[in-house]
DSSP file (Angstrom, degrees, kcal/mol; ACC not computed):
  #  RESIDUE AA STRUCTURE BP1 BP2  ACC     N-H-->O    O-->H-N    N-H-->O    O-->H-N    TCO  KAPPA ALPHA  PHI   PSI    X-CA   Y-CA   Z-CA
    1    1 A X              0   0    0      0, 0.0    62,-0.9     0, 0.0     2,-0.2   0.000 360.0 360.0 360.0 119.1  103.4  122.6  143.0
    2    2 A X        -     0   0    0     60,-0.2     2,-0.5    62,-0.2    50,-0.1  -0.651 360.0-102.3-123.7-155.6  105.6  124.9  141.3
    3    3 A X        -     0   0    0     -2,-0.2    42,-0.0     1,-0.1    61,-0.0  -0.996  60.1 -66.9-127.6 150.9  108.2  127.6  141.4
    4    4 A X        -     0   0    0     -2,-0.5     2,-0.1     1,-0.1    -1,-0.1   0.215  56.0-180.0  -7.2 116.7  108.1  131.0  140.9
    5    5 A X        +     0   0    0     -3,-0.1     2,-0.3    59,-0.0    -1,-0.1  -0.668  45.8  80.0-130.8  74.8  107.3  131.1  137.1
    6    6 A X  S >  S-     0   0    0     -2,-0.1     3,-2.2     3,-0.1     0, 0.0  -0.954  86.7 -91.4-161.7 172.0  107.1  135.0  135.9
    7    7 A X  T 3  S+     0   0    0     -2,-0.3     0, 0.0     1,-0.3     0, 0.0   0.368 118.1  70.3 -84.9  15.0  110.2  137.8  135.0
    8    8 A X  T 3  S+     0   0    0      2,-0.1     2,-0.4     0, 0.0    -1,-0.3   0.616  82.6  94.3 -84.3 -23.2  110.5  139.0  138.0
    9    9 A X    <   -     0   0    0     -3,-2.2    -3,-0.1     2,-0.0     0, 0.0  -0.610  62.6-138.6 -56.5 103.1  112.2  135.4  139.3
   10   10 A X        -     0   0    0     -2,-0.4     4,-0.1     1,-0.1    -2,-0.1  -0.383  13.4-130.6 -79.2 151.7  116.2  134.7  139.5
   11   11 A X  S    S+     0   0    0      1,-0.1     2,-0.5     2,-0.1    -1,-0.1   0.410  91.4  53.4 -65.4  -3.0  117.7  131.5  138.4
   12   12 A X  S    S-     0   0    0      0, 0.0    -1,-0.1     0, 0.0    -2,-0.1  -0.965  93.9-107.9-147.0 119.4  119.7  131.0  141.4
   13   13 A X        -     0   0    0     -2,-0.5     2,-0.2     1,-0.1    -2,-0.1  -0.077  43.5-112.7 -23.6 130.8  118.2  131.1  145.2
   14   14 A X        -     0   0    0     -4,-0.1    -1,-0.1    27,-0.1     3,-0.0  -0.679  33.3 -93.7 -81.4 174.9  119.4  134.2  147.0
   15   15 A X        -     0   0    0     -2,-0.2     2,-0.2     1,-0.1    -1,-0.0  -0.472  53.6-112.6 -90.2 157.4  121.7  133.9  149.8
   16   16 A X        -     0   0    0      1,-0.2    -1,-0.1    26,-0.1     3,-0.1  -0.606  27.3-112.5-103.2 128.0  119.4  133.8  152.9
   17   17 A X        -     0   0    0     -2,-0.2     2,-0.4     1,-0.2    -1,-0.2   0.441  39.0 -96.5 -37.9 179.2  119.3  136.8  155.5
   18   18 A X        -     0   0    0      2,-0.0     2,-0.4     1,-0.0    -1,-0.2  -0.877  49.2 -87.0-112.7 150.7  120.6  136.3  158.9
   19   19 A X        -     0   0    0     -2,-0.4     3,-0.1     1,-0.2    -1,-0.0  -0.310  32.6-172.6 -79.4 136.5  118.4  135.5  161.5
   20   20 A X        +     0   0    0     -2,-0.4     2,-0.2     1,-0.2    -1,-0.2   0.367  63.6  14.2-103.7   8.3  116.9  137.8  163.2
   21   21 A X        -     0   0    0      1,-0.1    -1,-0.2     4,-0.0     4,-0.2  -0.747  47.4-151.1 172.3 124.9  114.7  136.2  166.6
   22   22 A X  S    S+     0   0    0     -2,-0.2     2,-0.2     2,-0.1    -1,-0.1   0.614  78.7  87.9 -82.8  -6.9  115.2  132.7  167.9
   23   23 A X  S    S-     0   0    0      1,-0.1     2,-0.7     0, 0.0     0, 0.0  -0.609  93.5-103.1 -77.3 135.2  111.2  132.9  169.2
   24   24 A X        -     0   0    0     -2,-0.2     2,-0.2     1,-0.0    -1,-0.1  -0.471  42.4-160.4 -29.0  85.8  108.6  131.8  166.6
   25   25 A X        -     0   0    0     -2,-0.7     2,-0.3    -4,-0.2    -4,-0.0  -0.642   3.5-148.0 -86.1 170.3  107.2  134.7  165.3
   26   26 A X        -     0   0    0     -2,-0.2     2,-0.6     0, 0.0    11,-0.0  -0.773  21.4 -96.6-102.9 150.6  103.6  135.1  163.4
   27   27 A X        -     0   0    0     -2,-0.3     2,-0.2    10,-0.1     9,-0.1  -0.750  39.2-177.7 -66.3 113.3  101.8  136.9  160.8
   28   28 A X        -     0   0    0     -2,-0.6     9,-1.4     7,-0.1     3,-0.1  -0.640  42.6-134.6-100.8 154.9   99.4  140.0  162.0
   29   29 A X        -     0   0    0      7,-0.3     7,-0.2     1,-0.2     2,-0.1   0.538  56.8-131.9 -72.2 -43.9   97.5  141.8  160.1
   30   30 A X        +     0   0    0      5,-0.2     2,-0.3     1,-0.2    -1,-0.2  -0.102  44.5 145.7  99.8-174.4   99.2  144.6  162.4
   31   31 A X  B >   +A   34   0A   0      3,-1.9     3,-0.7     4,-0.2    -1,-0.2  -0.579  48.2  66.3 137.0 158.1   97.3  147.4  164.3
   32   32 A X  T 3  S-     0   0    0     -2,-0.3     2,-0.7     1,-0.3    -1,-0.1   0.859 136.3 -52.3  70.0  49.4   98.1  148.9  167.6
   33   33 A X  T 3  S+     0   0    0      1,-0.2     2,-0.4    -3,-0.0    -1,-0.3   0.030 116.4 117.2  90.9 -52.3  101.4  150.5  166.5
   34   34 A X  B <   -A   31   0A   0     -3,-0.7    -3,-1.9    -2,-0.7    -1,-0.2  -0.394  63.4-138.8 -73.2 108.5  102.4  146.9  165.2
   35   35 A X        -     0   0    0     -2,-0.4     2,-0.3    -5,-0.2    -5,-0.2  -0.091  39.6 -97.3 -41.1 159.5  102.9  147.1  160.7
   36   36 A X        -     0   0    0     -7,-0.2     2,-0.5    -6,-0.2    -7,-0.3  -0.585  54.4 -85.1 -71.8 170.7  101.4  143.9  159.3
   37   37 A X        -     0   0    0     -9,-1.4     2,-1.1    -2,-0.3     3,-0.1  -0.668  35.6-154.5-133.2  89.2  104.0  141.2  158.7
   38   38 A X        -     0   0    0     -2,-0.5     2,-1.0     1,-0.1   -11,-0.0  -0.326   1.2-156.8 -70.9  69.6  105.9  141.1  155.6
   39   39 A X     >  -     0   0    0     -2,-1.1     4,-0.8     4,-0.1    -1,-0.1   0.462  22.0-167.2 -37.8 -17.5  107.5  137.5  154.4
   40   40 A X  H  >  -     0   0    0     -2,-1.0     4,-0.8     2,-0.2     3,-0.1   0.302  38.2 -71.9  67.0 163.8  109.9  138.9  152.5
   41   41 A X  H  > S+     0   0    0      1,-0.2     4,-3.0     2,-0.2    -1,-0.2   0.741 128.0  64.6 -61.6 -25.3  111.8  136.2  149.9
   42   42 A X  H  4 S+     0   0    0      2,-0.2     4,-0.2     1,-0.2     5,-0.2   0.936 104.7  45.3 -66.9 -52.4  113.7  134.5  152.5
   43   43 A X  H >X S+     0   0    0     -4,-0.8     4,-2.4     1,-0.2     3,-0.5   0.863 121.0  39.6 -54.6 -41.0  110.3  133.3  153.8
   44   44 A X  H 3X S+     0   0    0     -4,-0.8     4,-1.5     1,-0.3    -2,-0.2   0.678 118.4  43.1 -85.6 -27.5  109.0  132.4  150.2
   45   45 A X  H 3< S+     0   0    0     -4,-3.0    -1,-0.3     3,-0.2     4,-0.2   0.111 112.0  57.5 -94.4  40.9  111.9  131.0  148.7
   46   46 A X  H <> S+     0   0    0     -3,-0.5     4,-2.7    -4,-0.2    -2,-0.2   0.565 117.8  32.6-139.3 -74.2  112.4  129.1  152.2
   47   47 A X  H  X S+     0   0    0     -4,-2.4     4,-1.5     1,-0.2     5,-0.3   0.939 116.2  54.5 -64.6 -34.6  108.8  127.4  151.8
   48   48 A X  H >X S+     0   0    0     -4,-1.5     4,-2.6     1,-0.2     3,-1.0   0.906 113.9  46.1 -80.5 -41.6  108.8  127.1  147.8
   49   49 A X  H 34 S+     0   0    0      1,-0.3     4,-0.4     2,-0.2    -1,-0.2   0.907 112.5  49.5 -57.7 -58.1  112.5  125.1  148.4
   50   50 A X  H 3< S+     0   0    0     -4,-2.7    -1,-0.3     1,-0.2    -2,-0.2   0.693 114.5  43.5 -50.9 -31.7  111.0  123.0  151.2
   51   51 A X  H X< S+     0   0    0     -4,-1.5     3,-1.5    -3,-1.0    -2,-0.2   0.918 113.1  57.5 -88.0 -48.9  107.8  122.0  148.9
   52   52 A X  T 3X S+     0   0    0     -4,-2.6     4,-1.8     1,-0.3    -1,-0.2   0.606 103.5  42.6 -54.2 -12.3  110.1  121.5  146.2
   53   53 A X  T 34 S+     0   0    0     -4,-0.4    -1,-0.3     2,-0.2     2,-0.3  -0.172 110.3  64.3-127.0  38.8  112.5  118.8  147.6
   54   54 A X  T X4 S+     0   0    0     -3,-1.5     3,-2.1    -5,-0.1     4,-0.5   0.556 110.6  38.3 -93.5-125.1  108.8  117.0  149.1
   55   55 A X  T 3>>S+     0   0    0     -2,-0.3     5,-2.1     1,-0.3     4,-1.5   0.271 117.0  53.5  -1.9 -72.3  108.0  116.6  145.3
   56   56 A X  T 3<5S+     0   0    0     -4,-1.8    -1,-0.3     2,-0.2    -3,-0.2   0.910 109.7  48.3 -36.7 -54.6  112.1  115.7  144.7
   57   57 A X  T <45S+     0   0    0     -3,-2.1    -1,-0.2     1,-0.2    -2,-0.2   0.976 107.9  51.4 -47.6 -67.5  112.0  112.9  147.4
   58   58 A X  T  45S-     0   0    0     -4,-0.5    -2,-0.2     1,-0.2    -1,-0.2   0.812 115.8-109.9 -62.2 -18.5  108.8  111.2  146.1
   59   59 A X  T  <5S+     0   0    0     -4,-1.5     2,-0.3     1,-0.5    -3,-0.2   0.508  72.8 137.3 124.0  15.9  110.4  110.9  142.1
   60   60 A X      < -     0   0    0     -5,-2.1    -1,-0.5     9,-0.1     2,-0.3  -0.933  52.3-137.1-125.2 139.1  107.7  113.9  140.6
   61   61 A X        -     0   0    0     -2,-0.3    -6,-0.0     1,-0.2    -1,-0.0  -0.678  35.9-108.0 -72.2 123.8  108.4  116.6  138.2
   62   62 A X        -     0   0    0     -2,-0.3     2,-0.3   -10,-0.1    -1,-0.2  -0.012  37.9-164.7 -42.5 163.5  106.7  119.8  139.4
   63   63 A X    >   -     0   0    0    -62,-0.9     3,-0.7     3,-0.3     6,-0.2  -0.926  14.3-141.0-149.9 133.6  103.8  120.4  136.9
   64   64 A X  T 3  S+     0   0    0     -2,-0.3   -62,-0.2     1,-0.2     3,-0.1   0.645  96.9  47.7 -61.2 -29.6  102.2  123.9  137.1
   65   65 A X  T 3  S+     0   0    0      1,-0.1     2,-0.6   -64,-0.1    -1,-0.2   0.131  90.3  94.2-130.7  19.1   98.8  123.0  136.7
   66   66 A X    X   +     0   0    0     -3,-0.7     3,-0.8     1,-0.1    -3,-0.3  -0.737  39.5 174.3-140.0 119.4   98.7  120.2  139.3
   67   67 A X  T 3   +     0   0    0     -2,-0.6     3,-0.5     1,-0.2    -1,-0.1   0.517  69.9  67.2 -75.1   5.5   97.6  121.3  142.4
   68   68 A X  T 3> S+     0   0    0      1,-0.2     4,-5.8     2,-0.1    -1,-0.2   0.619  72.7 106.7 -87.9 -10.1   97.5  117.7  144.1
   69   69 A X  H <> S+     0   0    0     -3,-0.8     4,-0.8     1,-0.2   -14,-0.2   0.359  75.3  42.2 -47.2  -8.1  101.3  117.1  144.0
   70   70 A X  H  > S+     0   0    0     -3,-0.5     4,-1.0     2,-0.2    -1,-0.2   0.790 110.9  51.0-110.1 -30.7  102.5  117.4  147.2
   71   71 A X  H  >>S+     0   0    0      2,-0.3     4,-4.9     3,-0.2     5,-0.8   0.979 117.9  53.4 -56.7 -56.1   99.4  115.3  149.2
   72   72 A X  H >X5S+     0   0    0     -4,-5.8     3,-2.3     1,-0.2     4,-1.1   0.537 110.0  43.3 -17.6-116.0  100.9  112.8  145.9
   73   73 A X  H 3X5S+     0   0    0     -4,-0.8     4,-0.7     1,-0.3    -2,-0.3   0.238 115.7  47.1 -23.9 -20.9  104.6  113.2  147.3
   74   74 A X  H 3X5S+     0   0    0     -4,-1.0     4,-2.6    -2,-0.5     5,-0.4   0.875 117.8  42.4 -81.5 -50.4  103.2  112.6  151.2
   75   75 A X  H <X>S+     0   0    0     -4,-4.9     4,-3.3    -3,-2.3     5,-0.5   0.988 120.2  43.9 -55.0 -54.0  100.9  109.2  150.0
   76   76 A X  H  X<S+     0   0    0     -4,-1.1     4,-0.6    -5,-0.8    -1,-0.2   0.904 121.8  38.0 -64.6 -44.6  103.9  108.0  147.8
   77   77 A X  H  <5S+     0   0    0     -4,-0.7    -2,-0.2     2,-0.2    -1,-0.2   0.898 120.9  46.7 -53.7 -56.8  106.9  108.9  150.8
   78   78 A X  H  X5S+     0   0    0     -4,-2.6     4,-1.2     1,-0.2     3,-0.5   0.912 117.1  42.4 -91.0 -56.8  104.6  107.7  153.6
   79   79 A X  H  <5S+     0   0    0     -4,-3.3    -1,-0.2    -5,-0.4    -2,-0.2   0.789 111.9  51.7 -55.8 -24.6  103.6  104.4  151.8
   80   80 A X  T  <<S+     0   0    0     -4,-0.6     4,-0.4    -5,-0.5     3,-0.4   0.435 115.2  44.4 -85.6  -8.1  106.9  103.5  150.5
   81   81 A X  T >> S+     0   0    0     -3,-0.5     4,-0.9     1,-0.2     3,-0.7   0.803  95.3  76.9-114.7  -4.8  108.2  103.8  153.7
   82   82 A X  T 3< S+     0   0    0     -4,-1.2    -1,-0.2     1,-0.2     4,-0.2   0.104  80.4  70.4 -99.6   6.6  105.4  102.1  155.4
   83   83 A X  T 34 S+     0   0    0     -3,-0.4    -1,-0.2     2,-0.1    -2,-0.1   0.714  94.6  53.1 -63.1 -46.7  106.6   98.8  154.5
   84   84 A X  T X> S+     0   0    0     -3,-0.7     3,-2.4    -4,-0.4     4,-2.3   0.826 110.8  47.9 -60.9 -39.3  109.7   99.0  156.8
   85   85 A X  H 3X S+     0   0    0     -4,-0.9     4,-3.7     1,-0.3     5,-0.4   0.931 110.1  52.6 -65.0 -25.8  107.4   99.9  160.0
   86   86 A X  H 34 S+     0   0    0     -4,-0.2     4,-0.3     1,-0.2    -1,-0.3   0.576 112.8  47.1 -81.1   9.9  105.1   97.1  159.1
   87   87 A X  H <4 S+     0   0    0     -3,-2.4     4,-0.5     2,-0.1    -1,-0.2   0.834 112.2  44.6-105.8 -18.4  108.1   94.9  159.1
   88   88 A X  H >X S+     0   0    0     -4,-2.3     4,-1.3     1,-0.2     3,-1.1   0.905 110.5  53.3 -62.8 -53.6  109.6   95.9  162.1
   89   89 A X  T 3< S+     0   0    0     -4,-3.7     4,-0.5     2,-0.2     3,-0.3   0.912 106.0  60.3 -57.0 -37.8  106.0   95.8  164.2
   90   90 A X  T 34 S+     0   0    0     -5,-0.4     3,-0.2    -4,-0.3    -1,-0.2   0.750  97.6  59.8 -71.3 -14.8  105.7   91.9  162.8
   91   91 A X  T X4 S+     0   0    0     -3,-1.1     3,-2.3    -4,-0.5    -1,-0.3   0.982 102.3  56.3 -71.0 -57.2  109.0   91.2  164.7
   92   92 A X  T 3< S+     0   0    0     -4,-1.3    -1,-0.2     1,-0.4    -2,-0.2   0.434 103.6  46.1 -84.2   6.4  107.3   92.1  167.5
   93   93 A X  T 3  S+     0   0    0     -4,-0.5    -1,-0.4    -3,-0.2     2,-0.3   0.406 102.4  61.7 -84.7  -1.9  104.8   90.0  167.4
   94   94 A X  S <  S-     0   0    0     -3,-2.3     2,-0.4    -4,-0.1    -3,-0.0  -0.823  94.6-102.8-130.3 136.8  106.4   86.6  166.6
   95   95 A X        -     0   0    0     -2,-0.3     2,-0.4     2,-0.0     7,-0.1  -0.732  43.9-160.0 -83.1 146.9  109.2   85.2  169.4
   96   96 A X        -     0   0    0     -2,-0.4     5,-0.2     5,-0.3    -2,-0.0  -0.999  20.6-147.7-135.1 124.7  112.5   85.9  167.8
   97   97 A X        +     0   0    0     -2,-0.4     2,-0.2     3,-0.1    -1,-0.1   0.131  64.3 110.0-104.2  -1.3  115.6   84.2  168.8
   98   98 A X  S >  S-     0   0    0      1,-0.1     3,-1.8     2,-0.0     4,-0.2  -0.617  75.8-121.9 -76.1 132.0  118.1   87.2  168.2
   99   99 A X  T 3  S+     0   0    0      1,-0.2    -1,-0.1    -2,-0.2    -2,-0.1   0.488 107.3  57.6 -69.7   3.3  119.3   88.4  171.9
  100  100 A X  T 3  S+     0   0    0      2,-0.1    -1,-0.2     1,-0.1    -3,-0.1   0.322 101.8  49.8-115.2  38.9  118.3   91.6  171.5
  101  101 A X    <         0   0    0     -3,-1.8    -5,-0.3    -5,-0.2    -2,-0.2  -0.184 360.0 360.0-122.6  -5.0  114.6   90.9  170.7
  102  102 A X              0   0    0     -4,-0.2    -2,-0.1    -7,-0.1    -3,-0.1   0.758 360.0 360.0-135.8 360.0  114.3   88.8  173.5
C-alpha cells in the first residue's frame, strides 16, 4: 500500500465535498441515459486515507513495492487483539466468584 506517488498529487488532503445522497450508490458502467460513474478524489483520497491508517494502526511504514501490507496490518491487528477475546471466552468457562459473572 501506498499513496498517490506522481506530480500530479498535493501534500495536503483536500477538503471533502459535501454529501450528496444518503442511499448507497454504485458504480455502472452507465448506458440507458445513465454516464458511467466517476469517483472523483473524494472517493480516492477517502479509500487511500482509510488503507493508510489500517497500515498506521498495525506499526508499518507504507512500502511502494509491497503489495501484501494491508492483509499484514489485518493478521497483525486481528491477532494482537485476539488475545483479549481469548481471555475473556476463558472466564466463561471457569466458575468465577465476581457477582457479575455469576
Amino acid at each position: 500500500m501506498f499513496h498517490v506517488d506522481n506530480p500530479t498529487g498535493v501534500p495536503v488532503m483536500p477538503p471533502v465535498a459535501a454529501e450528496l445522497s444518503k442511499t448507497t450508490l454504485y458504480f455502472t458502467e452507465g448506458g440507458n441515459g445513465i454516464p458511467p460513474t466517476y469517483p472523483g478524489p473524494d472517493w480516492f483520497n477517502i479509500i487511500q486515507s482509510e488503507l493508510l491508517k489500517i497500515l498506521e494502526e498495525a506499526g508499518i511504514t507504507p512500502d511502494k513495492a509491497d503489495t501484501g501490507q494491508i492483509m499484514a496490518a489485518l493478521k497483525k491487528l486481528f491477532i494482537t487483539n485476539s488475545g483479549s477475546a481469548g481471555a475473556i471466552a476463558g472466564l466463561t468457562g471457569q466458575n468465577n466468584t465476581f457477582p457479575y459473572f455469576t
